[in-house]
Structures are given as structure tokens and as C-alpha cells.
C-alpha positions as a Markdown table, in Angstrom:
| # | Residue | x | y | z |
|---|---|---|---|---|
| 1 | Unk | 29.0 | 15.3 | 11.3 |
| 2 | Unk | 26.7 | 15.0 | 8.8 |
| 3 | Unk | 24.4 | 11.9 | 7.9 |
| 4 | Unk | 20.8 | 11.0 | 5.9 |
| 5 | Unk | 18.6 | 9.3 | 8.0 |
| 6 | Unk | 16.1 | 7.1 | 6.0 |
| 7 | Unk | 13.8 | 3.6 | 6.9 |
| 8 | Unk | 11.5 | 1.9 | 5.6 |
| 9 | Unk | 12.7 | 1.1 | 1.9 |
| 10 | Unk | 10.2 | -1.8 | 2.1 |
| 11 | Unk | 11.9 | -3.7 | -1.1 |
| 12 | Unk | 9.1 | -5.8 | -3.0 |
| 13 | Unk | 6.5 | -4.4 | -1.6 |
| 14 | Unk | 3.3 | -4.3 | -3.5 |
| 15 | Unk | 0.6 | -1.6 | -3.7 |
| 16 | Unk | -2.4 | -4.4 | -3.9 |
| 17 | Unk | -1.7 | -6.1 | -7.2 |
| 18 | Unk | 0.9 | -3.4 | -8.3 |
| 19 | Unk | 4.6 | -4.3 | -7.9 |
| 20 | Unk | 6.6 | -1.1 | -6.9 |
| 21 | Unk | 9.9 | -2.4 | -7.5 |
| 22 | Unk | 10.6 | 0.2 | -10.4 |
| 23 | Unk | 9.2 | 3.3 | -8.1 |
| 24 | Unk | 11.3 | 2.1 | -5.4 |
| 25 | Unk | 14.4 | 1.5 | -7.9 |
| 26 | Unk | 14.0 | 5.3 | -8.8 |
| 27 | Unk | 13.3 | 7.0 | -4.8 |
| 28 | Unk | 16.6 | 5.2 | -4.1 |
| 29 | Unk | 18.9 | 6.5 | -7.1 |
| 30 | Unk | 17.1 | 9.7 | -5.5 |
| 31 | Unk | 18.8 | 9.2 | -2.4 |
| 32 | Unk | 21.8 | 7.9 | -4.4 |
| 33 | Unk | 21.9 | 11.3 | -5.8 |
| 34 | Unk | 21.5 | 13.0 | -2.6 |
| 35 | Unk | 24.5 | 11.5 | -1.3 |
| 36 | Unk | 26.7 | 12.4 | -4.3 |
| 37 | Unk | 25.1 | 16.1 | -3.7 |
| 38 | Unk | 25.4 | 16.4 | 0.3 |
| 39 | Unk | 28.3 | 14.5 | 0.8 |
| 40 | Unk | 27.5 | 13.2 | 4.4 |
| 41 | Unk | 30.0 | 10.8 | 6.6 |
| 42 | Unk | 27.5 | 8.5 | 6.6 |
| 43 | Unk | 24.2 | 6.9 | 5.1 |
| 44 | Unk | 21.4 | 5.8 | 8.2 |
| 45 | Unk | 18.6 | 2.9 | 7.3 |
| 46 | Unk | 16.7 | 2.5 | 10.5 |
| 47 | Unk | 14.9 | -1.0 | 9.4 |
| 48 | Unk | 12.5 | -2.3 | 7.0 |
| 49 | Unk | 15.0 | -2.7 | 4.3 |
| 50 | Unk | 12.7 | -5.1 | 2.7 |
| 51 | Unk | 9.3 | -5.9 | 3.0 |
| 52 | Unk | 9.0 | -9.5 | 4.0 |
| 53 | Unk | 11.6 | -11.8 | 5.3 |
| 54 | Unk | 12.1 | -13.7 | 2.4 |
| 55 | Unk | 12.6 | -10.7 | -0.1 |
| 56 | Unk | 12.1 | -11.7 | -4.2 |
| 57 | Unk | 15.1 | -11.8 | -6.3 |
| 58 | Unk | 14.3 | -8.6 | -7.7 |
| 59 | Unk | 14.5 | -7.1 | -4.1 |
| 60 | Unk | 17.5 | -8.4 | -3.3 |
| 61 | Unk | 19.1 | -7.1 | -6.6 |
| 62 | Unk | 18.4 | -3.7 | -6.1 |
| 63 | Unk | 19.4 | -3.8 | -2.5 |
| 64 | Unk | 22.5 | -4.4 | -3.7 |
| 65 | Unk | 22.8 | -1.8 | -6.8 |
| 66 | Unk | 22.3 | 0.5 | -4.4 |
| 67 | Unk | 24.7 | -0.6 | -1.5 |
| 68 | Unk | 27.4 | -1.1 | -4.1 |
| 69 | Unk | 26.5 | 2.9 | -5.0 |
| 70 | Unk | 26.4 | 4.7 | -1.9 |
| 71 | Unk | 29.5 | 2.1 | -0.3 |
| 72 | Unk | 31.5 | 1.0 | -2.9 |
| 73 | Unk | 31.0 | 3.3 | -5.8 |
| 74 | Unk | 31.0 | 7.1 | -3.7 |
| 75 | Unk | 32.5 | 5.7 | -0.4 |
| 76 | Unk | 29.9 | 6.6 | 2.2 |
| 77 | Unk | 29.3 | 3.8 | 4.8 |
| 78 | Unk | 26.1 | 3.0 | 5.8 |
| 79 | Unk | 24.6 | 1.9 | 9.2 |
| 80 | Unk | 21.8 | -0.4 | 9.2 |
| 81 | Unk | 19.1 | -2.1 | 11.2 |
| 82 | Unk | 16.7 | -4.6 | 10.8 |
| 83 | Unk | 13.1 | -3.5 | 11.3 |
| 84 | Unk | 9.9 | -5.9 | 12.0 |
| 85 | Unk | 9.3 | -6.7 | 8.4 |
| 86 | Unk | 13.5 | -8.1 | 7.9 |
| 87 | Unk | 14.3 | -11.3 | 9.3 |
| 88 | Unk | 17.8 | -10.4 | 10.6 |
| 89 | Unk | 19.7 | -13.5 | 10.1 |
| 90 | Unk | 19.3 | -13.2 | 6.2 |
| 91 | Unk | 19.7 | -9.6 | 6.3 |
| 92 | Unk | 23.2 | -9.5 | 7.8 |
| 93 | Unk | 24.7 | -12.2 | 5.8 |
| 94 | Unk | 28.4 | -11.8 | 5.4 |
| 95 | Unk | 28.2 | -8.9 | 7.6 |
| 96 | Unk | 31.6 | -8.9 | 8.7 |
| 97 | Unk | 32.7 | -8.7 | 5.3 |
| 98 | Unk | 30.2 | -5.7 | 4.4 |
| 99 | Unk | 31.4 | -4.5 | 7.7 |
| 100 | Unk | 35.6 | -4.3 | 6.7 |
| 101 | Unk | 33.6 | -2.4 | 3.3 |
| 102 | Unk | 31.7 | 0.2 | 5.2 |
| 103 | Unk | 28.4 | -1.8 | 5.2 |
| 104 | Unk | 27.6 | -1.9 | 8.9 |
| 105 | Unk | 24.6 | -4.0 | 9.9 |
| 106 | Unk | 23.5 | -4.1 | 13.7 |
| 107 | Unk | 21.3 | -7.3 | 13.4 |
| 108 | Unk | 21.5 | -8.3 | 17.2 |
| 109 | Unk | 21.1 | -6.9 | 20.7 |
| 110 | Unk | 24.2 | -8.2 | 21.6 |
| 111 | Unk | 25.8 | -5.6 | 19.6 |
| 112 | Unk | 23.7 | -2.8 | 20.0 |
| 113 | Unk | 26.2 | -2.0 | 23.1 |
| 114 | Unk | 29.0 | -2.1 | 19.9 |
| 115 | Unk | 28.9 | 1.9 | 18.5 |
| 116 | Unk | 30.0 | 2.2 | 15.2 |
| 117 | Unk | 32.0 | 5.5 | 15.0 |
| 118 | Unk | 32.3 | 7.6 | 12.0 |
| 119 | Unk | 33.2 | 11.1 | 12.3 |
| 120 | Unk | 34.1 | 11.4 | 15.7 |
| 121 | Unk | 30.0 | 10.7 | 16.7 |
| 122 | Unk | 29.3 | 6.6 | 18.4 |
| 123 | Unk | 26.4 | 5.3 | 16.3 |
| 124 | Unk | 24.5 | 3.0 | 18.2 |
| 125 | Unk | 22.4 | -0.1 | 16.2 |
| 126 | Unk | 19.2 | -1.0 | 18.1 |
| 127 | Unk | 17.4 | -3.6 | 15.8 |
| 128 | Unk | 13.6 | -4.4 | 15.9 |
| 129 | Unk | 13.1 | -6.7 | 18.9 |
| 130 | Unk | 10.1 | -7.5 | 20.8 |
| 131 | Unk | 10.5 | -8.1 | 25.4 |
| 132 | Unk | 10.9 | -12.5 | 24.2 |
| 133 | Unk | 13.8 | -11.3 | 22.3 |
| 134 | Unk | 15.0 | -9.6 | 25.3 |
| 135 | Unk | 15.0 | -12.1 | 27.7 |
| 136 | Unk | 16.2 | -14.6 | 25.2 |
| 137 | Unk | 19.4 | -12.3 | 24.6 |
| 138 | Unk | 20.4 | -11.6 | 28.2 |
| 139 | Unk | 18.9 | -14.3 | 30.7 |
| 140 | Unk | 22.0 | -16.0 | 30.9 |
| 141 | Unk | 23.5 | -12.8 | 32.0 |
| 142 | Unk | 20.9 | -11.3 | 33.9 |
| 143 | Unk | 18.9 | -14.5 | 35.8 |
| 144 | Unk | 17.0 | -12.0 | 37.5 |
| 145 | Unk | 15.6 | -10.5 | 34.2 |
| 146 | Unk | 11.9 | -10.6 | 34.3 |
| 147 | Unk | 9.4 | -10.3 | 31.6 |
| 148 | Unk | 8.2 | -7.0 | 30.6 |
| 149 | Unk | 6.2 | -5.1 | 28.2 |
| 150 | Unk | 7.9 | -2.8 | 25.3 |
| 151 | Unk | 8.3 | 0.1 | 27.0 |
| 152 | Unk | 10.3 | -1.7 | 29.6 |
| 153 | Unk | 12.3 | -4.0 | 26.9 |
| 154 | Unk | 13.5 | -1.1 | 25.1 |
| 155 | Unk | 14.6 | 0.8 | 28.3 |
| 156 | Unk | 16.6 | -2.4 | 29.4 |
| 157 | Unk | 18.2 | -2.3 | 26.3 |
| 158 | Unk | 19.0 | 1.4 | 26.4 |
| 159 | Unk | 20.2 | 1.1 | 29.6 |
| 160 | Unk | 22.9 | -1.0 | 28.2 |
| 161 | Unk | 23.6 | 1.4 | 25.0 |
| 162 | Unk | 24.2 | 4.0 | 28.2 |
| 163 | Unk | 26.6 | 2.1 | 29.9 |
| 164 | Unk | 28.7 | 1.5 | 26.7 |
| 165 | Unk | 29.1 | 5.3 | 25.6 |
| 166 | Unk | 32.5 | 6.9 | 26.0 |
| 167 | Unk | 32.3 | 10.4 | 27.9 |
| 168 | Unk | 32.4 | 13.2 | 25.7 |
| 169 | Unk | 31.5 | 11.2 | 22.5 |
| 170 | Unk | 28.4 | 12.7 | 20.9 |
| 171 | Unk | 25.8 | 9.8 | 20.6 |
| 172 | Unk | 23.2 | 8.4 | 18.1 |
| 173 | Unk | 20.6 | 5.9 | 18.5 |
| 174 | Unk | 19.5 | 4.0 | 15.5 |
| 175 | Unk | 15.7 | 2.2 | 16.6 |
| 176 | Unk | 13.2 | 0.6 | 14.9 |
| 177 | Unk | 10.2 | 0.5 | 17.0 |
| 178 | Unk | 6.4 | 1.9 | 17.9 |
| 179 | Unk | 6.9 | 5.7 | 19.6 |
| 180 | Unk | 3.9 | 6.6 | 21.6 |
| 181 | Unk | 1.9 | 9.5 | 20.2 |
| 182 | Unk | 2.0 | 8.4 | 16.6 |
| 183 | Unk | -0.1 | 5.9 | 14.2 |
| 184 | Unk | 1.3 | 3.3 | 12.7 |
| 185 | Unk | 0.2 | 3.0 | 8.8 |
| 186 | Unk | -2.2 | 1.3 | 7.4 |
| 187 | Unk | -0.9 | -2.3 | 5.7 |
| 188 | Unk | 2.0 | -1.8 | 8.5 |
| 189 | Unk | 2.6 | -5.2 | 10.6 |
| 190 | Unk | 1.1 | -3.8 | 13.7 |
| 191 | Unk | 3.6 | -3.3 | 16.9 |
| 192 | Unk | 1.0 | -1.9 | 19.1 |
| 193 | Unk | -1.8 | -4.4 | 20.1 |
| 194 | Unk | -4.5 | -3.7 | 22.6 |
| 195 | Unk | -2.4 | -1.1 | 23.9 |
| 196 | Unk | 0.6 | -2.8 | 24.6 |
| 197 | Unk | 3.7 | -2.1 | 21.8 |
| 198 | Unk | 4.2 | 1.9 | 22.9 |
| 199 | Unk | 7.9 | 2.9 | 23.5 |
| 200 | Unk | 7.9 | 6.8 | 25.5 |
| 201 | Unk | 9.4 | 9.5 | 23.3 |
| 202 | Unk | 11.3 | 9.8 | 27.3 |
| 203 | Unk | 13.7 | 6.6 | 26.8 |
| 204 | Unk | 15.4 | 8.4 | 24.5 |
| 205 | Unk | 16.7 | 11.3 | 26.1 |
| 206 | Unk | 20.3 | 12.0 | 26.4 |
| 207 | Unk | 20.9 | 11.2 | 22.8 |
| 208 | Unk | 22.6 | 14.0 | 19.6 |
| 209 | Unk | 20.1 | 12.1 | 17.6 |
| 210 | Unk | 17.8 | 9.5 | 17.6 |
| 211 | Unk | 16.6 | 8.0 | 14.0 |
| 212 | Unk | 13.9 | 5.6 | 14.3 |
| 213 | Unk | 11.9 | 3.3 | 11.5 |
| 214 | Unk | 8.9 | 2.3 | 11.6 |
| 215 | Unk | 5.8 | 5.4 | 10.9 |
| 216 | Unk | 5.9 | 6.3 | 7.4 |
| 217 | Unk | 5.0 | 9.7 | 7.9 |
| 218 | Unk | 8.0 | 11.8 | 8.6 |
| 219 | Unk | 7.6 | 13.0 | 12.6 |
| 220 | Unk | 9.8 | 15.0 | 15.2 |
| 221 | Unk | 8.7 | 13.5 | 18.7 |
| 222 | Unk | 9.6 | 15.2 | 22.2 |
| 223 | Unk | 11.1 | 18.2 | 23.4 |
| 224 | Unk | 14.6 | 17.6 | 24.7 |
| 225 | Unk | 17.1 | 16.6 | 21.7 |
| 226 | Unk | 16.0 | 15.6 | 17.9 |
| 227 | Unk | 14.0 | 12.0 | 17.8 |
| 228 | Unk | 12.7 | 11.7 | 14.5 |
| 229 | Unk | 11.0 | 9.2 | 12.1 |
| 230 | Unk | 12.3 | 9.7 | 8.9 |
| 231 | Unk | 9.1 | 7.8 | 7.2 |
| 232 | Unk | 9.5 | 6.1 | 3.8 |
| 233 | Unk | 10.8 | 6.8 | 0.3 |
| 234 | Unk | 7.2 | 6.3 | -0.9 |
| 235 | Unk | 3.5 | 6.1 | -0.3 |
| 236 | Unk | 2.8 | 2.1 | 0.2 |
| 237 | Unk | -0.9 | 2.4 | 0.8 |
| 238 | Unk | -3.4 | 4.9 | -0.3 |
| 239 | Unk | -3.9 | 6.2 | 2.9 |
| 240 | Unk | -0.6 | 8.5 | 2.4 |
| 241 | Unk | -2.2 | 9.9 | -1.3 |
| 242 | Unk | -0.4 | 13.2 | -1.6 |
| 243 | Unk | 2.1 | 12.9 | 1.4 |
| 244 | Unk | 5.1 | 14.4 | 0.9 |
| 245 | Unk | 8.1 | 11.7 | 0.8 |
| 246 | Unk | 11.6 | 12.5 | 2.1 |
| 247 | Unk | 14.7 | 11.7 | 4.0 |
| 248 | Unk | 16.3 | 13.8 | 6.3 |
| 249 | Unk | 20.1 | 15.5 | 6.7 |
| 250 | Unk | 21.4 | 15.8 | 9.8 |
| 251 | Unk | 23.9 | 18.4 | 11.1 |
| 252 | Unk | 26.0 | 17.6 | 14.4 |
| 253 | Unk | 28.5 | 20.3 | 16.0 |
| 254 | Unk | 31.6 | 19.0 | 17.3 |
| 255 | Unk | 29.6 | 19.3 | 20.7 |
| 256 | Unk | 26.8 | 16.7 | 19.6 |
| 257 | Unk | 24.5 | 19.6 | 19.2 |
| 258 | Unk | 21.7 | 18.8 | 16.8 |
| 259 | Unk | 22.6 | 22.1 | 14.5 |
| 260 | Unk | 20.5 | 21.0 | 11.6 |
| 261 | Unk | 17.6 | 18.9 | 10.7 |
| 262 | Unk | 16.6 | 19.5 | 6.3 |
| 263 | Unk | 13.3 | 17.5 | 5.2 |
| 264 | Unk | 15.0 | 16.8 | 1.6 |
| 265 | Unk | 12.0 | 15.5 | -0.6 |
| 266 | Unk | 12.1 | 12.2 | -2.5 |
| 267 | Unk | 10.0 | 12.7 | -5.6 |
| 268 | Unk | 8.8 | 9.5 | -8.4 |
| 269 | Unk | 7.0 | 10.4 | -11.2 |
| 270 | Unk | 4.3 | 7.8 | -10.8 |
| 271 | Unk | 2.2 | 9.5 | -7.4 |
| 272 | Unk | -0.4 | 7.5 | -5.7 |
| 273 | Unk | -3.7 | 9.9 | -5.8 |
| 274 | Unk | -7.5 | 9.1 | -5.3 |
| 275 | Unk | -10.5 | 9.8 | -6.7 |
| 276 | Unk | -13.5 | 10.3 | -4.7 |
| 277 | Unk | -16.9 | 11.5 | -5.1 |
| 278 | Unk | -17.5 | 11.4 | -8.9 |
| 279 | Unk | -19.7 | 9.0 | -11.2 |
| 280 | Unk | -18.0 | 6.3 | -13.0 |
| 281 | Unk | -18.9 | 8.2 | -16.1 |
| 282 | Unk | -17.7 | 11.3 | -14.4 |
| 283 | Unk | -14.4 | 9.4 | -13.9 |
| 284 | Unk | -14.1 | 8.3 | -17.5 |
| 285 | Unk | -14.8 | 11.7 | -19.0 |
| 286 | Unk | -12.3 | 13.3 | -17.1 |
| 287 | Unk | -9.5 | 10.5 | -18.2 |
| 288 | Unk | -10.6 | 11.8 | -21.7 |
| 289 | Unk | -8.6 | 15.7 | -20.7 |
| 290 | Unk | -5.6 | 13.4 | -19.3 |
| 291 | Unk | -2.4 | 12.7 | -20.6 |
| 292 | Unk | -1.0 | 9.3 | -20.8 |
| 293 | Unk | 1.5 | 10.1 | -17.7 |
| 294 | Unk | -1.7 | 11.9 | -15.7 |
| 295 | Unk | -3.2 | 8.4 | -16.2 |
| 296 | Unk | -0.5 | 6.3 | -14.8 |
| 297 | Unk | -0.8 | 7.2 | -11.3 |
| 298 | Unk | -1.3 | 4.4 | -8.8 |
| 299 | Unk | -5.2 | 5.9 | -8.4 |
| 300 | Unk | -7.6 | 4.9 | -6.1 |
| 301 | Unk | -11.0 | 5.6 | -7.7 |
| 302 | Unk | -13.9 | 5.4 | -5.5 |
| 303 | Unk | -17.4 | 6.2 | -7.0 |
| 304 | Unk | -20.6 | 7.4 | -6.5 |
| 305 | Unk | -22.8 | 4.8 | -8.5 |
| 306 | Unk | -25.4 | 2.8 | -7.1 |
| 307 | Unk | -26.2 | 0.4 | -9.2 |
| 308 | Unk | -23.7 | -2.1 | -10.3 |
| 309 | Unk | -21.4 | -1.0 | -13.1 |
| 310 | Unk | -20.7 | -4.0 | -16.2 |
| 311 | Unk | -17.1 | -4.7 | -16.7 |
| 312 | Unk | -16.5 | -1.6 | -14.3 |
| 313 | Unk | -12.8 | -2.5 | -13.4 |
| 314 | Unk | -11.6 | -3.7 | -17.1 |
| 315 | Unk | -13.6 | -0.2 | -18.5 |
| 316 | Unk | -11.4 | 1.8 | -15.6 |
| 317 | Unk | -8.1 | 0.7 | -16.6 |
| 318 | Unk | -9.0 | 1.5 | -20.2 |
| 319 | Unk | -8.0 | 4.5 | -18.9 |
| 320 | Unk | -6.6 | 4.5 | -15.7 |
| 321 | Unk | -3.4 | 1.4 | -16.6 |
| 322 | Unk | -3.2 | 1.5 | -12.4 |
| 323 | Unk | -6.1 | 1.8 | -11.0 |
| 324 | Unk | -8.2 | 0.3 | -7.8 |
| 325 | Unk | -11.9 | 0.6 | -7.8 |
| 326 | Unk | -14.6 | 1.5 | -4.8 |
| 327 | Unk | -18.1 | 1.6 | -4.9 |
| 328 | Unk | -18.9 | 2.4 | -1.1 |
| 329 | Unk | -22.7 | 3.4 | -1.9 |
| 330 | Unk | -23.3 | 0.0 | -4.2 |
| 331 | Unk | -26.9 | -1.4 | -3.2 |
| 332 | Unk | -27.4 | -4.8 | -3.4 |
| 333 | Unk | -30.7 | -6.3 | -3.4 |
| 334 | Unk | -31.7 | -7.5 | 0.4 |
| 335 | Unk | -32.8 | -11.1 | -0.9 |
| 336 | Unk | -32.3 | -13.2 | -4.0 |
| 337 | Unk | -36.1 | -14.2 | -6.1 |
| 338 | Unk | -37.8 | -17.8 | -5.2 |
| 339 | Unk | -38.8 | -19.5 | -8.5 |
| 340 | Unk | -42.5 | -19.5 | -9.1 |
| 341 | Unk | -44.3 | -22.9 | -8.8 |
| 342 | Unk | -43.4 | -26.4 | -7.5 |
| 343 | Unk | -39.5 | -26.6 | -7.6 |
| 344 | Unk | -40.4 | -30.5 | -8.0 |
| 345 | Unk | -42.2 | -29.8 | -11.4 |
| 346 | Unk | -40.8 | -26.9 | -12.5 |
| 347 | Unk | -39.5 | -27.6 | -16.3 |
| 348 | Unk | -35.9 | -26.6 | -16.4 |
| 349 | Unk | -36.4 | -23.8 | -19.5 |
| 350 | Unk | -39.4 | -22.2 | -17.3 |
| 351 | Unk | -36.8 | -21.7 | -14.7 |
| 352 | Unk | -34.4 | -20.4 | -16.8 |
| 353 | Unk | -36.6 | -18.1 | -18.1 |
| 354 | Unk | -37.4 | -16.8 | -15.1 |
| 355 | Unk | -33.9 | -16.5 | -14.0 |
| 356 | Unk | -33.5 | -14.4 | -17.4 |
| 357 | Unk | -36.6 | -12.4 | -16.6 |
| 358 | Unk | -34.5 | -11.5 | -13.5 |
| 359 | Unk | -31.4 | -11.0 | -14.6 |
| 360 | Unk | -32.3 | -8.8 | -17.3 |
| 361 | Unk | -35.6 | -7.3 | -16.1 |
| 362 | Unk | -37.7 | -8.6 | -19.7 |
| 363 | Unk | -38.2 | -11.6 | -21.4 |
| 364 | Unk | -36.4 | -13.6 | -23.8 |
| 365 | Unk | -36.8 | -13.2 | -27.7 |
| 366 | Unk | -37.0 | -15.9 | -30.6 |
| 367 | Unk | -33.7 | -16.3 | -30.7 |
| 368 | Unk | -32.6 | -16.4 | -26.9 |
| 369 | Unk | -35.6 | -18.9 | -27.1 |
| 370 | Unk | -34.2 | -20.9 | -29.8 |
| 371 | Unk | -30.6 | -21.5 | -28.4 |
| 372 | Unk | -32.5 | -22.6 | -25.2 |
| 373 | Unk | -34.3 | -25.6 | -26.9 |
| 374 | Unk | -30.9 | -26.2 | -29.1 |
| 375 | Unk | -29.1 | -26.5 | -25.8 |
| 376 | Unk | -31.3 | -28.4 | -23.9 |
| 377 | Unk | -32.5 | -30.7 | -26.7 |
| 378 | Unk | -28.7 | -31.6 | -27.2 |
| 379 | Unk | -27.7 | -34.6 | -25.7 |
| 380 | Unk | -25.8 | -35.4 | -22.6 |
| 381 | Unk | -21.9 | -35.5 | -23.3 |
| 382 | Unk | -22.0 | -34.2 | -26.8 |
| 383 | Unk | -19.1 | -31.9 | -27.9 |
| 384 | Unk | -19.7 | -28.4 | -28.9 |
């Protein structure tokens, strides 16, 4: 058998006040291509389809370009999860349609004990779920379930996936979930709090393969079979500047043997870089040897300066279209200046003068002088 395991598509997201939706409509013709190129049995999304549960229209449309490409268009089904960011009611609307189409969507832990076969392999669905979920989904037939931690939620859950195999049928476990030993990214919805959230890379032995969601990064985790994150189509924070972004294609022997495991890159023409340790004017100059597509990078500029810089974002993105800006060394003065005199006496132009004598370190000239006695010899309510 052959597959792509991907995760983490995170449709909508937002790179702070840049929508993706166009780099993410290109990584997934990418992996649109892919398939036409490798032909695999089967197409794997281990959760985080989109990246909030309520996913914009614009989401949701390419969601479905792309299912209607890989499914209905080259005939590859796909098996998919939810992940912590999907709310898995939504997400598996009209699943037994998309099912009978080649769409198959695991949304509950009921059916992660269902394997979906495809080329003589039992894929196994285990969505996102947290130990309430767990004891919510089997009290009734387990009164003497207790409450655990995640560790112990995911190996009850397992222990039902086991029971379900068919001997001799190679395995795979599709998981969305925290693996001990790895970080989860920065702007991730955090599984792992105060220590608690950590699945062992040892629950999931006895599996062909297991494809997990959730680390962006791709990783290969433990020593006994292939458990892999497959990380996502592309960088969502600034954090993974210059990471490598891929999928990976899997190759099972007839045995279940884990023959084959290809990084296959996932490349956007719009990167997400940084720049760090460089003047503004430093910055701006070197724009000046840029071309127009060397500009558009999602950057991250963090600078050097001191003192605070006029206008400093608007002057960037004269250059840089998409660009943050960070000024970790700014000093800012350690108390704001008392007026001079009796605050009860004090003529309102001699404190404005002396705000102006702050502001601008000199004082004001015949005209700034002039259009202060206009304006204050104006009267009250009068239009300008």
C-alpha cells in the first residue's frame, strides 16, 4: 500500500493580520499534484483541517475544491480526523454520503474501533479527544471506567482499536494528539498543561504505521515501527522561518512492513523569513537591492534601534508589503515630566508649551505660537 500522510492544513488561519488563505490554496494544489504524480491508494489528514471551529467561507470553499480533486476528480479516497482546532460535528457533515464517495471522516470514538480498509491495510480513525470525552463516550458501557489523565485516555482507547483488528491485517493508526518528547508550536492550542497532556511514543506499538497531527515540525518518534508527525503544509508562526514543509509517502509490503517513508517537500513562493539584528535604515537599504517578489515574504523584521522610529511600521511596508516589526532594545523613558509651577494657575498655552518643549526637545516659533493664540482665542463650539 501506498498513502500521503498530511495534518494540520489549518484552513483560515492567519499569520497576525495576514490571511493565508491563498498560500494555503497553493500547498494544497501541491499536494493535489502529488497525488496525480504518486498515485497512492489513499490520501491521510490526521486533524486540524481548519483552524477554528467555525471556519470562514473562504475556508470551507477550498476545503472542498480540494476534496472534490483528490476524491472525485483523480479517485483517491481520503481518511480524515478531526484535530483540536475542528469541532467534529460540523466537520463530518453528510459523512455518510462523503463516505459512499471515498471521503471517510472518523469524527467519533465510537468509530474509531470501525477500520476503514483500502488496499488490503485496516486504517484506524482516532479523532482529537481529551479523558471527559472518554468517559462521556463509554461510561454507559464501562460503569467502572474511571477518570484518567491523557496518557491513560488514549491507551483506553487503543486498547479498543486492538481488540477490533482482524489477524493478519496490516494496521494503521490515524491520531491527533500531544507525543511526549516533542514541542508543541507556538500559536498552537496547547494540549500539554502543567505537565499533563503527554501521550508515550509506547501506546503505539504494534502498529504498520502510525500518522499523527498535531507538531508542525515533521518528526519520527520511537524505535519499534514508523510513528510519525507529518507537520504542516506551511509555516503558521515565525517561529518555523526557514523550516522545511512537507508531507510524507508511505510504503507498506504486503506484510505491513513499513518499506518506505519519502519527506516530499511542499514549496509556496511567498516564505516566511526574519530579519534580525540590523538598523531600521539598515533594513530599508537592503529592500533597495530587493526585487518585488524578495519583498513579499511574510518577514518578521526585528531591529536594532533605540530610540523610537516615526511612522516606523507604515515606512517598513513601503517596502516590505508583509511585514511585522520588533524593536526588542526600544528605551523608553523611566517617568513622564511634571509641569513646572502651580497646576492650579498654570495658563493653559504655558503648559502646552512645555508639553511642546518636551515632545520636541526646543521651543516653539512665531508661527506654532500664532496657531496657539488662534486656537485658544477661538470660541467654544465653533466649527473649523
Amino acid at each position: 500500500m501506498r498513502f500521503i500522510h498530511t495534518a494540520d492544513w489549518h484552513l483560515g488561519k492567519r499569520l497576525h493580520d495576514f490571511s493565508l488563505i491563498g498560500e494555503q490554496r497553493e500547498a494544497l494544489a501541491r499536494i493535489g499534484d502529488l497525488v496525480v504524480e504518486a498515485r497512492p491508494d489513499a490520501l491521510i489528514l490526521a486533524g486540524d483541517v481548519f483552524d477554528t471551529h467555525v471556519p470562514q467561507v473562504a475556508a470551507l470553499e477550498l476545503w472542498e475544491v480540494t476534496v472534490e480533486r483528490i476524491v472525485g476528480e483523480l479517485g483517491v479516497p481520503m481518511v480524515v480526523i478531526p484535530g483540536n482546532h475542528d469541532h467534529a460535528e460540523r466537520i463530518s457533515l453528510h459523512a455518510g454520503l462523503a463516505k459512499r464517495a471515498g471521503l471517510h471522516i472518523v469524527h467519533t470514538l465510537a468509530a474509531s474501533a470501525e477500520p476503514v480498509r483500502i488496499a488490503d491495510v485496516d486504517l484506524f480513525g482516532v479523532p482529537f479527544h481529551k479523558p471527559v470525552h472518554v468517559n462521556a463516550a463509554f461510561r454507559d458501557a464501562s460503569p467502572g471506567l474511571d477518570a484518567f489523565d491523557y496518557a491513560g485516555a488514549m491507551g483506553w482507547v487503543l486498547g479498543r482499536v486492538r481488540e477490533a483488528r482482524s489477524p493478519g491485517v496490516p494496521a494503521v493508526l490515524v491520531g491527533h494528539a500531544f507525543v511526549e518528547g516533542t514541542e508543541e508550536p507556538e500559536g498552537e492550542d496547547a494540549i500539554q498543561v502543567g505537565g499533563a497532556g503527554g501521550v508515550p511514543v509506547s501506546a503505539f506499538e504494534g502498529f504498520a504505521y502510525v500518522a499523527l497531527g498535531h507538531i508542525h515540525g515533521a518528526r519520527k518518534l520511537g524505535s519499534s515501527g514508523e510513528v510519525r508527525y507529518s507537520g504542516s503544509p506551511y509555516p503558521y508562526s515565525f517561529s518555523e522561518a526557514g523550516a522545511e514543509k512537507s508531507v510524507t509517502l508511505v510504503e507498506l509490503a504486503e506484510d505491513g512492513r513499513c518499506t518506505s517513508c519519502e519527506q516530499v517537500p511542499i514549496e509556496v513562493h511567498r516564505e516566511v523569513r526574519v530579519i534580525d539584528g540590523l538598523s531600521f535604515g539598515e533594513v530599508v537599504d537592503g529592500a533597495r537591492a530587493l526585487d518585488e517578489a524578495e519583498r513579499g515574504h511574510y518577514t518578521l523584521v526585528k531591529v536594532t534601534d533605540r530610540d523610537p522610529i516615526p511612522h516606523a511600521l507604515a515606512r517598513l511596508r513601503e517596502w516590505y508589503p508583509n511585514a511585522l516589526l520588533e524593536q526588542p532594545a526600544i528605551e523608553v523613558r523611566s517617568r513622564a515630566p511634571k509641569l513646572e509651577g502651580d497646576y492650579k494657575t498654570l495658563r493653559v498655552e504655558d503648559a502646552f508649551r512645555q508639553f511642546y518643549r518636551h515632545v520636541f526637545e526646543q521651543d516653539m516659533g512665531e508661527l506654532e505660537e500664532a496657531l496657539l493664540v488662534e486656537a485658544l482665542d477661538e470660541p467654544e463650539g465653533a466649527e473649523a
